[in-house]
C-alpha positions as CSV (number, residue, x, y, z in Angstrom):
1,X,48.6,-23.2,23.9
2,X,47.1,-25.4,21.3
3,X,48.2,-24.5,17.5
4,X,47.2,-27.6,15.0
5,X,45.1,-30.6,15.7
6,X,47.2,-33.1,17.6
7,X,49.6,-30.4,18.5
8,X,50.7,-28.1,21.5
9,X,53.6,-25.7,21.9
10,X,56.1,-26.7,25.0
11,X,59.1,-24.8,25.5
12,X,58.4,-22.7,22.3
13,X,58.8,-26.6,20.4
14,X,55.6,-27.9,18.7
15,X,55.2,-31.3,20.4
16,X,52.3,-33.6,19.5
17,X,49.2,-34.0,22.4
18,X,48.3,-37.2,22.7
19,X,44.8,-36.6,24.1
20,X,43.8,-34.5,20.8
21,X,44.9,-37.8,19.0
22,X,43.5,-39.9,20.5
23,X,39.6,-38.4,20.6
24,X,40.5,-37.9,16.7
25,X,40.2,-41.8,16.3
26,X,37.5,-42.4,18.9
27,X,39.4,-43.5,21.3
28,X,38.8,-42.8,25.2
29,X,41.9,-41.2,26.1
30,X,42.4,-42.6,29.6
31,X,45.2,-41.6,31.8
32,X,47.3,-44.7,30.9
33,X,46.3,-44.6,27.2
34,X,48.2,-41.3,26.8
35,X,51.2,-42.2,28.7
36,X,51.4,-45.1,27.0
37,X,51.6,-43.4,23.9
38,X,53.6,-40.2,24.8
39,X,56.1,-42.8,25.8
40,X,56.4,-44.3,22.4
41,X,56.5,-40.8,20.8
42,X,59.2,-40.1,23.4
43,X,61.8,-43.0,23.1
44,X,63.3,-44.0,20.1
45,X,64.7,-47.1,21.2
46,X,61.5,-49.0,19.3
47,X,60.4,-50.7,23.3
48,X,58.5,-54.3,23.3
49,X,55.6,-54.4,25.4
50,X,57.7,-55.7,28.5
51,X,60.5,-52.8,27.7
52,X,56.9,-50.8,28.3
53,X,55.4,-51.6,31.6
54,X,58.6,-52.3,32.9
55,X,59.2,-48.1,31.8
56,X,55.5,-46.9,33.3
57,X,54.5,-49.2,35.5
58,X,56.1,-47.2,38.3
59,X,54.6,-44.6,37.5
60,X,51.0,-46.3,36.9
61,X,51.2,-48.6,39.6
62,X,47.6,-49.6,38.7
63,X,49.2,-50.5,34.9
64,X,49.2,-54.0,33.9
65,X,50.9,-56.1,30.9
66,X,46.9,-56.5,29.6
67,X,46.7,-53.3,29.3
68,X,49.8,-52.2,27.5
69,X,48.9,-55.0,24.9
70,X,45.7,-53.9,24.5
71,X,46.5,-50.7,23.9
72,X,48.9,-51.7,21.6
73,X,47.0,-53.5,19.7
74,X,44.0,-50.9,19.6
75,X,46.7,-48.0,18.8
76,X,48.4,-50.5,15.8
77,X,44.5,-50.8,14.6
78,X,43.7,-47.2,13.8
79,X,47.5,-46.7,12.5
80,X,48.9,-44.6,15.5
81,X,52.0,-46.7,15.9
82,X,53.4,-49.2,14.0
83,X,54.5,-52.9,15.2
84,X,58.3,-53.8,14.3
85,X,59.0,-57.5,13.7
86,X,62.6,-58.4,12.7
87,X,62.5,-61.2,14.6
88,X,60.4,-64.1,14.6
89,X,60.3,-64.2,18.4
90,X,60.3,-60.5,19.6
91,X,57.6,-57.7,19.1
92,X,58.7,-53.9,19.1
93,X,56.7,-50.8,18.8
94,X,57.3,-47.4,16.7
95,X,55.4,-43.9,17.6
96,X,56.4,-43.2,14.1
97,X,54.1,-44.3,11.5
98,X,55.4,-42.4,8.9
99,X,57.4,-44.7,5.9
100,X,61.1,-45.0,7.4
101,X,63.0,-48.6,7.7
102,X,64.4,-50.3,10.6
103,X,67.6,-51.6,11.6
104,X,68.6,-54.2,14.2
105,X,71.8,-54.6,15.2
106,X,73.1,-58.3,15.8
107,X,75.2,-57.0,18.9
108,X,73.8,-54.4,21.0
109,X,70.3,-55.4,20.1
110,X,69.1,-51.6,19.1
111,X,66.8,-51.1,16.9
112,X,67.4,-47.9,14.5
113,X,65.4,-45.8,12.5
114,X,66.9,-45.7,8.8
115,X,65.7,-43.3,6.2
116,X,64.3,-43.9,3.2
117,X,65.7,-41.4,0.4
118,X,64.2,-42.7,-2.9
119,X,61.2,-44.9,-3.1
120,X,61.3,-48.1,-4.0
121,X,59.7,-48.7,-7.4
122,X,58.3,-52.3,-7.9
123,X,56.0,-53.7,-10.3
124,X,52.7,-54.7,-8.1
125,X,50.4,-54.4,-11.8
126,X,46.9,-53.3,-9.8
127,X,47.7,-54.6,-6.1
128,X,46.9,-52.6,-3.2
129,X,49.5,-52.1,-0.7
130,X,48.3,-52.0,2.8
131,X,51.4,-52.0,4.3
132,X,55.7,-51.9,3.8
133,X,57.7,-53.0,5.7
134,X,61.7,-51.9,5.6
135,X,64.0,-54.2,7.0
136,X,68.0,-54.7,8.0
137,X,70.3,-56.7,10.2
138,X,73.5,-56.4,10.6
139,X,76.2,-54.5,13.1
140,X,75.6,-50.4,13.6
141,X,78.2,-48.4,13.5
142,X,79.0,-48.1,17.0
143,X,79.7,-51.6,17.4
144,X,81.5,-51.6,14.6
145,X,83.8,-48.9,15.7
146,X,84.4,-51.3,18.8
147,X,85.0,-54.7,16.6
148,X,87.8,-52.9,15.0
């Protein structure tokens, strides 16, 4: 049962369709398209592209690595997901484009979603901001629970 644009009840829970979303931005919403973004709405774990086909490729057996970065990239473009780059070296992705930081934790590797509360107020005279980007590194509490 559709209710809003983009969302479908499931379970009696309002859960986001992918397909709807996708045809909003023009986008041909192909079998693997879909998955591949139902699975970033699904995890929160913030997956590289790797973490990604390794996940769905069993699933898609006719999925490859060009595809997911494709798709990626395409999805990043018309602001569906969001790219998170705490490292240099390593690429994650977020289903969650809304304004929220990140955390990486120097241990286990995670990478956490962290609120934002109050908005950061900074003097930008008459810049345009195209994008923010929230940062931190350091250990997460779970690790730090175990250090002690």
């Amino acid at each position: 049962m559709n209710t809003k644009k983009g969302l479908k009840l499931k379970n009696g829970r309002m859960t986001r369709n992918a397909e709807k979303e996708l045809r909003a931005k023009d986008i041909r919403p192909s079998y693997q398209r879909k998955r591949i973004l139902e699975y970033l709405w699904e995890t929160k774990s913030h997956p590289t592209a790797d973490d990604i086909y390794q996940k769905l490729h069993p699933e898609i057996p006719t999925l490859s690595r060009t595809t997911v970065y494709n798709t990626l990239r395409l999805f990043e473009k018309h602001n569906i997901i969001q790219s998170v780059v705490i490292e240099s070296n390593e690429m994650r992705f977020d289903g969650d484009v809304s304004t929220h930081g990140h955390f990486k934790c120097l241990d286990c590797q995670k990478v956490l979603d962290i609120p934002v509360k109050d908005k950061f107020k900074f003097d930008l005279k008459d810049s345009i901001v195209m994008e923010t980007h929230i940062y931190f590194r350091g250990i997460c509490p779970a690790c730090r629970k175990e250090r002690i």
